[in-house]
LUMDRENMAR-87146 format. One record per residue (C-alpha): residue number from 0; residue in one letter; x, y, z. Coordinates in steps of 0.05 Angstrom, whole numbers, plus 5000, padded with zeros to 4 digits. Example, Ala and Ser with C-alpha at 12.3 -4.5 7.8 and 13.67 -1.06 7.14 Angstrom:
REM LUMDRENMAR-87146
 pos code    X    Y    Z
   0    a 5246 4910 5156
   1    s 5273 4979 5143
***
This chain:
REM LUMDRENMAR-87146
 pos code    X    Y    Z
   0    x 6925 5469 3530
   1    x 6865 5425 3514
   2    x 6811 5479 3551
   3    x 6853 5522 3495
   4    x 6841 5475 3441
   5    x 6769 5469 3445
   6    x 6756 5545 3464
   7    x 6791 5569 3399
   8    x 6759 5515 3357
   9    x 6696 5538 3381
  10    x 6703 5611 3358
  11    x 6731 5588 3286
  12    x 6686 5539 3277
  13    x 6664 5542 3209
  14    x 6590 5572 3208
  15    x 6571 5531 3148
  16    x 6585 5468 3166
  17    x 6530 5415 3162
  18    x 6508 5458 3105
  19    x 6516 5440 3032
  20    x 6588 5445 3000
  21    x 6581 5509 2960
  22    x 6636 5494 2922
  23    x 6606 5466 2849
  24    x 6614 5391 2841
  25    x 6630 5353 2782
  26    x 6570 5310 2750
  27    x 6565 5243 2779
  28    x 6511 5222 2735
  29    x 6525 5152 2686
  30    x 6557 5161 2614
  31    x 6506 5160 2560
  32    x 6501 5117 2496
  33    x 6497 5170 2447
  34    x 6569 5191 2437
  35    x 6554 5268 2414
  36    x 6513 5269 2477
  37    x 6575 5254 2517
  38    x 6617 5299 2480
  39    x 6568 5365 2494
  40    x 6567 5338 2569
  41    x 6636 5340 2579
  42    x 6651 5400 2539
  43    x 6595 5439 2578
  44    x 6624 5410 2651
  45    x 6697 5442 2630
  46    x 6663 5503 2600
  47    x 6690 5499 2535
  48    x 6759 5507 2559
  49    x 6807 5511 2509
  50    x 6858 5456 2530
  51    x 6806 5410 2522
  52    x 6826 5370 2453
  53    x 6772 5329 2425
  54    x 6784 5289 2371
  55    x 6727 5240 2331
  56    x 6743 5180 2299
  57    x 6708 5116 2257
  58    x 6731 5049 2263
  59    x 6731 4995 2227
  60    x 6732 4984 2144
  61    x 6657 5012 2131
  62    x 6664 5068 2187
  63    x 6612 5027 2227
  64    x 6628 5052 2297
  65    x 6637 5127 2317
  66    x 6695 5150 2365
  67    x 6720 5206 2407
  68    x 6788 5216 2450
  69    x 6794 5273 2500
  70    x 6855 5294 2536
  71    x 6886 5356 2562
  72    x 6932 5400 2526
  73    x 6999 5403 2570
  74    x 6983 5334 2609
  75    x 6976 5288 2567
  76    x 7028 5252 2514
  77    x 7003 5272 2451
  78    x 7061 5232 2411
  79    x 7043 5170 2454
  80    x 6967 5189 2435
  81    x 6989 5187 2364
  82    x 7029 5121 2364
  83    x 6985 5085 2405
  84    x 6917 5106 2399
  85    x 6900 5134 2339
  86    x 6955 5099 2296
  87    x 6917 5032 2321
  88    x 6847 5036 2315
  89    x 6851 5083 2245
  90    x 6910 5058 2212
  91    x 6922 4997 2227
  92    x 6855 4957 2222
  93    x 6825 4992 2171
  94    x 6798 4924 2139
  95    x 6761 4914 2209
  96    x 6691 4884 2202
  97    x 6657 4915 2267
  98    x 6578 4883 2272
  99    x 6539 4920 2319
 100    x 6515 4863 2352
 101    x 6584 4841 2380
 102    x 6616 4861 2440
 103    x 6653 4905 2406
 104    x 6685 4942 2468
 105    x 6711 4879 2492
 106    x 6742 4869 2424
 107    x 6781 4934 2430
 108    x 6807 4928 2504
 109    x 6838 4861 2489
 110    x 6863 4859 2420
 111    x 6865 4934 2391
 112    x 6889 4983 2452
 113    x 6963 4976 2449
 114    x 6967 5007 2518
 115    x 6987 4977 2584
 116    x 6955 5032 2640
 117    x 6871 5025 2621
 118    x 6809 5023 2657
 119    x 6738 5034 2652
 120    x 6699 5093 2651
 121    x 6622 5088 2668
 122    x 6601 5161 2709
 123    x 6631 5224 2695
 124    x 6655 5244 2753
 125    x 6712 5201 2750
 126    x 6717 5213 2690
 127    x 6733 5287 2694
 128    x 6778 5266 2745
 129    x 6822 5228 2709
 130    x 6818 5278 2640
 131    x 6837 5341 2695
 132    x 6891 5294 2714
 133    x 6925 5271 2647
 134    x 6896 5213 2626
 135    x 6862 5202 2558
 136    x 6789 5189 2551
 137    x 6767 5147 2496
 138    x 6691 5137 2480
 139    x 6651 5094 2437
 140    x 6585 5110 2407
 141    x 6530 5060 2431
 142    x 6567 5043 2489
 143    x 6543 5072 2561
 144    x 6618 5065 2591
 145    x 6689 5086 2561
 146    x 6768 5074 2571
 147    x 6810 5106 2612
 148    x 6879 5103 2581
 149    x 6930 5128 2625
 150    x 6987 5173 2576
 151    x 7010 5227 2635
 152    x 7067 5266 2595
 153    x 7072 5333 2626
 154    x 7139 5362 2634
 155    x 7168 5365 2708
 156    x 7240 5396 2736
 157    x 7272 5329 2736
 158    x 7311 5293 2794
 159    x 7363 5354 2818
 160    x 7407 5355 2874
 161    x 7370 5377 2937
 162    x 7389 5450 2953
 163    x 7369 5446 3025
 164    x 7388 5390 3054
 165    x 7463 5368 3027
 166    x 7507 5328 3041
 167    x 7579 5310 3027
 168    x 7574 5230 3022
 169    x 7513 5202 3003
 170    x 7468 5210 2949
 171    x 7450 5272 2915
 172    x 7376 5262 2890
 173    x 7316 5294 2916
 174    x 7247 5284 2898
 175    x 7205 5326 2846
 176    x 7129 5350 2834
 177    x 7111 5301 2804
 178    x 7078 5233 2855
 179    x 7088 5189 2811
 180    x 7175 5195 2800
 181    x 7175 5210 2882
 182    x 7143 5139 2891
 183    x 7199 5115 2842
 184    x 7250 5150 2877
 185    x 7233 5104 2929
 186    x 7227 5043 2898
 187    x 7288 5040 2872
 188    x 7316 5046 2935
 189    x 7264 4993 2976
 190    x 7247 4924 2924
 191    x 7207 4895 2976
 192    x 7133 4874 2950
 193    x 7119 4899 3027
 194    x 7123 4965 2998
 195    x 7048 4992 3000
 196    x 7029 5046 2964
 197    x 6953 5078 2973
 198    x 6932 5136 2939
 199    x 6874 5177 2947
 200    x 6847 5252 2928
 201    x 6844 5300 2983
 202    x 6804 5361 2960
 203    x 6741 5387 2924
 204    x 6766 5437 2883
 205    x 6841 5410 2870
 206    x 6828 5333 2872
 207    x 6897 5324 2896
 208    x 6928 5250 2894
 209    x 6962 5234 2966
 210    x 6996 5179 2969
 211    x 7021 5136 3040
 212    x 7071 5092 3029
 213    x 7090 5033 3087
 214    x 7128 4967 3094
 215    x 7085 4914 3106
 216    x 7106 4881 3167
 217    x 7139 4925 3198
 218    x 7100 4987 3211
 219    x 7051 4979 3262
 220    x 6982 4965 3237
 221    x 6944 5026 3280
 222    x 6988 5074 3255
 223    x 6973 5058 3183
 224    x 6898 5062 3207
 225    x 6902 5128 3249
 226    x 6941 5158 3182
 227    x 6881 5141 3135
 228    x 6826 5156 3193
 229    x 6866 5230 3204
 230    x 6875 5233 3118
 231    x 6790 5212 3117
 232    x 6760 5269 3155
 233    x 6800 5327 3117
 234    x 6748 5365 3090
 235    x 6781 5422 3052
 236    x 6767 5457 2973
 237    x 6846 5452 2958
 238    x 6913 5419 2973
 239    x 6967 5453 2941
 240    x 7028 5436 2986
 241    x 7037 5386 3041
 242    x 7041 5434 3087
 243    x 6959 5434 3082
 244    x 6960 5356 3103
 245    x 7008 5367 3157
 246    x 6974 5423 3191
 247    x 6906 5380 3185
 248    x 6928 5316 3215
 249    x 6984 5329 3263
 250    x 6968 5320 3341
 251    x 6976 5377 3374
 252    x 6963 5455 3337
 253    x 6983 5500 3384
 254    x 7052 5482 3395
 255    x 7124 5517 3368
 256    x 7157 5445 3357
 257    x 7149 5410 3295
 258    x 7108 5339 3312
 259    x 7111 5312 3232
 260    x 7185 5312 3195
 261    x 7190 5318 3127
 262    x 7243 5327 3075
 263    x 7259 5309 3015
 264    x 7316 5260 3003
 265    x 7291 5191 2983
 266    x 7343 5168 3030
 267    x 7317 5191 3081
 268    x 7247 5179 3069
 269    x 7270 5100 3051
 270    x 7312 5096 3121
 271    x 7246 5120 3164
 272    x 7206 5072 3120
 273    x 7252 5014 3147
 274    x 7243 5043 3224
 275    x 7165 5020 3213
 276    x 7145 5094 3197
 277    x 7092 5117 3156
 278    x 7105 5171 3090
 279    x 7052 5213 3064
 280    x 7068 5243 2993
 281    x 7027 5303 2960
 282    x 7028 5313 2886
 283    x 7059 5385 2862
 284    x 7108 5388 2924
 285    x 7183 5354 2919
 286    x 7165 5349 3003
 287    x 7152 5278 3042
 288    x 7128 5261 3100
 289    x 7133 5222 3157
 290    x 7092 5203 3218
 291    x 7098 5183 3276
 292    x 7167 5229 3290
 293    x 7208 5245 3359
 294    x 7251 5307 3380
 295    x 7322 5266 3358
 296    x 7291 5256 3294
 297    x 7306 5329 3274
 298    x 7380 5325 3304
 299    x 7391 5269 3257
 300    x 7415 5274 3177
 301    x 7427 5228 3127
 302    x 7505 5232 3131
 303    x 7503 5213 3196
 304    x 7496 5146 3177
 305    x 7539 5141 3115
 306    x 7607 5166 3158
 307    x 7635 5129 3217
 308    x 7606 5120 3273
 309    x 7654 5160 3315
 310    x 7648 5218 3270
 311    x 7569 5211 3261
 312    x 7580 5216 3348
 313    x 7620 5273 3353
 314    x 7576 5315 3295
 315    x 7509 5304 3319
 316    x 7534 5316 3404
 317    x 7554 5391 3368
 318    x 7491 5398 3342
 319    x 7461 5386 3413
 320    x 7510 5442 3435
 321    x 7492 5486 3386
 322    x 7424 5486 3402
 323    x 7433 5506 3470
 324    x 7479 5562 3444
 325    x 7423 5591 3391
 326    x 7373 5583 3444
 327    x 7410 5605 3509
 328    x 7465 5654 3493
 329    x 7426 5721 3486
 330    x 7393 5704 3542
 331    x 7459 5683 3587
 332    x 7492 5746 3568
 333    x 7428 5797 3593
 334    x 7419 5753 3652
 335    x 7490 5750 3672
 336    x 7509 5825 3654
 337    x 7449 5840 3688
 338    x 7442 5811 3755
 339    x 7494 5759 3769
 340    x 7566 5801 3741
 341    x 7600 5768 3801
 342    x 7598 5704 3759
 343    x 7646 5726 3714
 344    x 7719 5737 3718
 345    x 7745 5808 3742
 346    x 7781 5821 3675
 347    x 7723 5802 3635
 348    x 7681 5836 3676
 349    x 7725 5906 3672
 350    x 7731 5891 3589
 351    x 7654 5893 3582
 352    x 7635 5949 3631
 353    x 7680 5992 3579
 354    x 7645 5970 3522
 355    x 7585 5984 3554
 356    x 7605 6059 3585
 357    x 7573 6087 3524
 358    x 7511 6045 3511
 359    x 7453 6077 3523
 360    x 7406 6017 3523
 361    x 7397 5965 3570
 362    x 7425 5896 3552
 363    x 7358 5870 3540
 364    x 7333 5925 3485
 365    x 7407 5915 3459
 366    x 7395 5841 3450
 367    x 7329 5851 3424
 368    x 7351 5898 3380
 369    x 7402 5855 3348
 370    x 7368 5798 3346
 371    x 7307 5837 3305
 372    x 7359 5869 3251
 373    x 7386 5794 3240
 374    x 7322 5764 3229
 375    x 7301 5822 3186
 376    x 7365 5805 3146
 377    x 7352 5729 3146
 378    x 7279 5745 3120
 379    x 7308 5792 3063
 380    x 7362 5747 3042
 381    x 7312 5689 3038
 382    x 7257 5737 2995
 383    x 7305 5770 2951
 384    x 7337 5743 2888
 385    x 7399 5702 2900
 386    x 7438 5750 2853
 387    x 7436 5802 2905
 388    x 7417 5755 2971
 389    x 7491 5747 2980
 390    x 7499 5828 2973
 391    x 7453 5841 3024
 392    x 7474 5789 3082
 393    x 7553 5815 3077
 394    x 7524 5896 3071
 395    x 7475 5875 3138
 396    x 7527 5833 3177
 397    x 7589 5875 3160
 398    x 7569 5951 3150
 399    x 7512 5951 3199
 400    x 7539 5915 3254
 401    x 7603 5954 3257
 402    x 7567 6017 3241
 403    x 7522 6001 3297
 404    x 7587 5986 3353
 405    x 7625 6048 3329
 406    x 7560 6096 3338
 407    x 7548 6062 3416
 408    x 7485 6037 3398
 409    x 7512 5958 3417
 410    x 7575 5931 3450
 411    x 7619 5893 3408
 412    x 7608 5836 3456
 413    x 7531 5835 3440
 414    x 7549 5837 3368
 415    x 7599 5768 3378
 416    x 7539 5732 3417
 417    x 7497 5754 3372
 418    x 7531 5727 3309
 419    x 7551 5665 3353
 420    x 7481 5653 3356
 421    x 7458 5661 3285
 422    x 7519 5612 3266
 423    x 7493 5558 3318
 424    x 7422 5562 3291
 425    x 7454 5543 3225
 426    x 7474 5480 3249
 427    x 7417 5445 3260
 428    x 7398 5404 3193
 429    x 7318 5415 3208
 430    x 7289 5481 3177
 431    x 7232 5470 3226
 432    x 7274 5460 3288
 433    x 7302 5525 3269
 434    x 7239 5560 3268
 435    x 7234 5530 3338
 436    x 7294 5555 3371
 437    x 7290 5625 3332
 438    x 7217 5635 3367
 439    x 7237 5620 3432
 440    x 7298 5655 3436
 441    x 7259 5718 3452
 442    x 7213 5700 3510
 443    x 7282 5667 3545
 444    x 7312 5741 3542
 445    x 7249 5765 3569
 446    x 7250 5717 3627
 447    x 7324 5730 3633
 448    x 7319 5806 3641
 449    x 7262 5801 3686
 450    x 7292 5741 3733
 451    x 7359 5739 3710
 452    x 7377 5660 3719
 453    x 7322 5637 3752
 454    x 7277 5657 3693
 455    x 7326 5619 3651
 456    x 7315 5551 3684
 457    x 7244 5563 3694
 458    x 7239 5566 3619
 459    x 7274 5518 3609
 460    x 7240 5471 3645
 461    x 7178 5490 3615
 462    x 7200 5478 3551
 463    x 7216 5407 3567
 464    x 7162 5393 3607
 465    x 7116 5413 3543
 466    x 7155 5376 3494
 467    x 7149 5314 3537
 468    x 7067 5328 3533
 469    x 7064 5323 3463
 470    x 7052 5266 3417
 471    x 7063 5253 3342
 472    x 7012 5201 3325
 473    x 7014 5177 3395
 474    x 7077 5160 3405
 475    x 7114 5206 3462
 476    x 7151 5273 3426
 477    x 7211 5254 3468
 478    x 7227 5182 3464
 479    x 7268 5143 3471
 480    x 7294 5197 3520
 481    x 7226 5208 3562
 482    x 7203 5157 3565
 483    x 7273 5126 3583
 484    x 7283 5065 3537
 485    x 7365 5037 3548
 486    x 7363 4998 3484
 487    x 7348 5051 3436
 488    x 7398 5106 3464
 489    x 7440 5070 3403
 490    x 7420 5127 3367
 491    x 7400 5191 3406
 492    x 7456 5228 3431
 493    x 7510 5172 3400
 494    x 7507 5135 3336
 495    x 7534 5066 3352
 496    x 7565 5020 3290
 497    x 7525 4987 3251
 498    x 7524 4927 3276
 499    x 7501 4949 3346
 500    x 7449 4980 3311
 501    x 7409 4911 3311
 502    x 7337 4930 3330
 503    x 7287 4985 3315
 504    x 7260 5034 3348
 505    x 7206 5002 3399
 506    x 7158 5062 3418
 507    x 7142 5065 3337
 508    x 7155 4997 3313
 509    x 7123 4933 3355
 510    x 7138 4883 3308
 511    x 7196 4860 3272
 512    x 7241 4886 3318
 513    x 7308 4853 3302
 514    x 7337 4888 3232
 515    x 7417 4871 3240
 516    x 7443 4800 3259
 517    x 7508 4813 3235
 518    x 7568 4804 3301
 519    x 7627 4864 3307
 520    x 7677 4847 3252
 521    x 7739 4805 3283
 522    x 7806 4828 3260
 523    x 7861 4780 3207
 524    x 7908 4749 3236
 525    x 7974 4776 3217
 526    x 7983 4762 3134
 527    x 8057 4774 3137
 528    x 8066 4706 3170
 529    x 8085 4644 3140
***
């Protein structure tokens, strides 16, 4: 897999690398003194666009200093721009005696700005930056340097119920577009002043803020440092989606599992926070996150934790099951219809030879078959407006598949295994996982129609022997399972109660290991007694 690695990099290496960035690049040169100069550079670097909104100003009683703002139309508060800049420094200190030998920029940071968020702006490259961004430029003539007032008022789709990952008991908020309510989202959740948030832009073109967010003192201190070194060498024009970061910096490319979970419940995203985990947030995706993950980490949902801990049990050990049954029931039924029929029962056996007197297809095309109208039905459902998604999964399920047993194309037995299947893949609460199992649900019938059970269990094995090769920011894909750690099977395959629960996860966190104290609740006495 690594000869593989390296050979494909090596053909798709990018032939202009170590060459120039074509890609144009915003000035970096100082601001200049002469305010109309300014202006007529930053109009020119935008190219006159026309949600650029420049606005000049005096101040003071005998108009003795010249001003501009700038902001974007659609990014920027314009009412807060009203109330707070140009309300103060033209309305109310209109008596203002402003000598040009004073520090006169000093004087208007301290005493006039009534604004909390404000910086200083000395090249315009940043500068740009932040005005492309939504914050408000205000410059001053005479003055090689500016403020940077931050007034971000764009509108965003508020916090909604997530639509695909619910849940019955537990919260109901997801995270947005926007960076700066998902890091909210958060906070509300975690008021520890461990709670580290950096932020930095990630692309030449886009400028896109990505945030990492970690608890100091718990997470371990390389993984913050391998996140920022992986985050440091992207080189890339545009971010528009996380999925760009996670394809960038995750371990291993060539691979079907998923080696970086994300989702986005703030729950969930606090919870691996407090496991000494690492989450990486993009701006203009309502997706987080998280590094370094395992395989049980996609068995595992919120609601898990928020039932009992017998239920919790019995929930996730069907989940397990199911994903044997998405992954290996095609594949049993050509292998075992195919080459080993004395396995089954002589009844059985009789019942499916005469549903399958008048197919004319092997069992393998007939599972393939299948299998390729429900994923074309699953893609089409997915793609189509949800006023007629609905429509088309009961006309593909219902009218096709029983059109298709009464013509003798398939058995009705393929069509139960089939839909068996799709039902089980609809268990598991990772998309990704999904994905996972759906891909290799094909070469398994392959292997099955060519070796019948043998080719089963050598896939299998495979399969396991590559997860167990992979890393996710290296810590092993498969722990705690492989390898075997006893004191964190709390929470694989079982979720114990919550106070059994009393240390984290050791292959990810290596400090700060005890989280519970609290002893198994004793029961009352009897009340009733005198």
């Amino acid at each position: 897999m690594g000869f593989l690695n390296r050979t494909i990099t090596k053909i798709f290496k990018n032939p202009t690398s170590g060459h120039p960035n074509p890609t144009r690049e915003l000035p970096k040169e100082p601001l200049k003194e002469n305010l109309q100069d300014n202006i007529e550079h930053i109009k020119k670097a935008l190219g006159n666009s026309t949600d650029l909104v420049v606005r000049d100003f005096f101040i003071g009683a005998k108009q003795q200093m010249k001003a501009a703002i700038f902001y974007t139309d659609g990014l920027a508060d314009s009412k807060a721009i009203q109330d707070f800049i140009l309300e103060s420094l033209v309305l109310e200190i209109p008596d203002l005696s402003l000598e040009p030998e004073s520090d006169n920029y000093s004087l208007l940071k301290n005493h006039m700005l009534t604004v909390g968020d404000i910086k200083d702006a000395k090249e315009f490259h940043s500068l740009l930056t932040s005005l492309l961004s939504g914050d408000v430029i205000l410059l001053l003539d005479g003055y090689a340097k500016g403020f940077t007032i931050g007034m971000r008022g764009w509108k965003d789709r508020g916090v909604t119920e997530s639509a695909t990952e619910t849940v019955i008991r537990g919260p109901k908020e997801a995270f947005t577009e926007s960076l700066r309510t998902n890091t909210a989202l958060i906070r509300r959740k975690i008021k520890d002043p461990n709670l580290w948030l950096e932020t930095q832009q990630i692309g030449r073109v886009t400028q896109t803020d990505v945030s990492i967010m970690y608890i100091k003192g718990i997470v371990d201190d390389g993984i913050v440092q391998e996140v920022h070194t992986r985050l440091d060498r992207i080189d890339i024009d545009g971010i528009l989606e996380s999925g760009y970061i996670e394809e960038l910096i995750e371990d291993e490319t060539y691979t079907p599992f998923p080696t970086i979970h994300h989702t986005e419940r703030p729950d969930v995203i606090a919870a691996a926070l407090m496991e000494g985990k690492v989450a990486i947030l993009v701006d203009g995706t309502p997706i987080v996150m998280t590094v370094p993950t395992t395989f049980v980490s996609f068995m595992q949902t919120a609601e898990d934790y928020y039932q009992r801990a017998d239920v919790g049990t019995l929930v996730r050990m069907l989940r397990y099951f199911c994903i044997f049954i998405s992954l290996l029931a095609p594949s049993l039924y050509v292998a075992i219809t195919t080459f080993h029929q004395e396995m089954l029962p002589t009844t059985l056996l009789i019942s499916l030879a005469a549903q399958r007197e008048g197919v004319p297809l092997p069992a393998f095309i007939e599972a393939l078959l299948m299998e390729l109208a429900f994923e074309i039905l699953r893609e089409a459902s997915v793609r189509m407006p949800q006023t007629i998604a609905q429509s088309v999964s009961i006309v593909g399920t219902l009218v096709i598949g029983t059109a298709a047993v009464d013509a003798g194309i398939v058995s009705a037995a393929m069509l139960i295994v089939v839909a068996v299947t799709a039902i089980s893949s609809f268990v598991l609460p990772a998309f990704d996982l999904a994905l996972t199992v759906r891909m290799l649900r094909f070469p398994m019938m392959f292997l099955a129609a060519s070796f019948g059970l043998f080719g089963i269990i050598i896939g299998v094995i495979a399969i396991v022997l590559h997860m167990c090769s992979l890393r996710s920011f290296g810590v092993p894909y498969m722990s705690p399972l492989a390898p075997f750690n006893l004191a964190d099977q709390k929470d694989t395959f079982f979720r114990m109660p919550r106070w059994a629960m009393f240390t984290r996860p050791k292959l990810i966190n290596q400090k700060n290991i005890v989280r519970v104290k609290s002893t198994p609740p004793e029961k009352p006495g009897d009340l009733t007694e005198e």
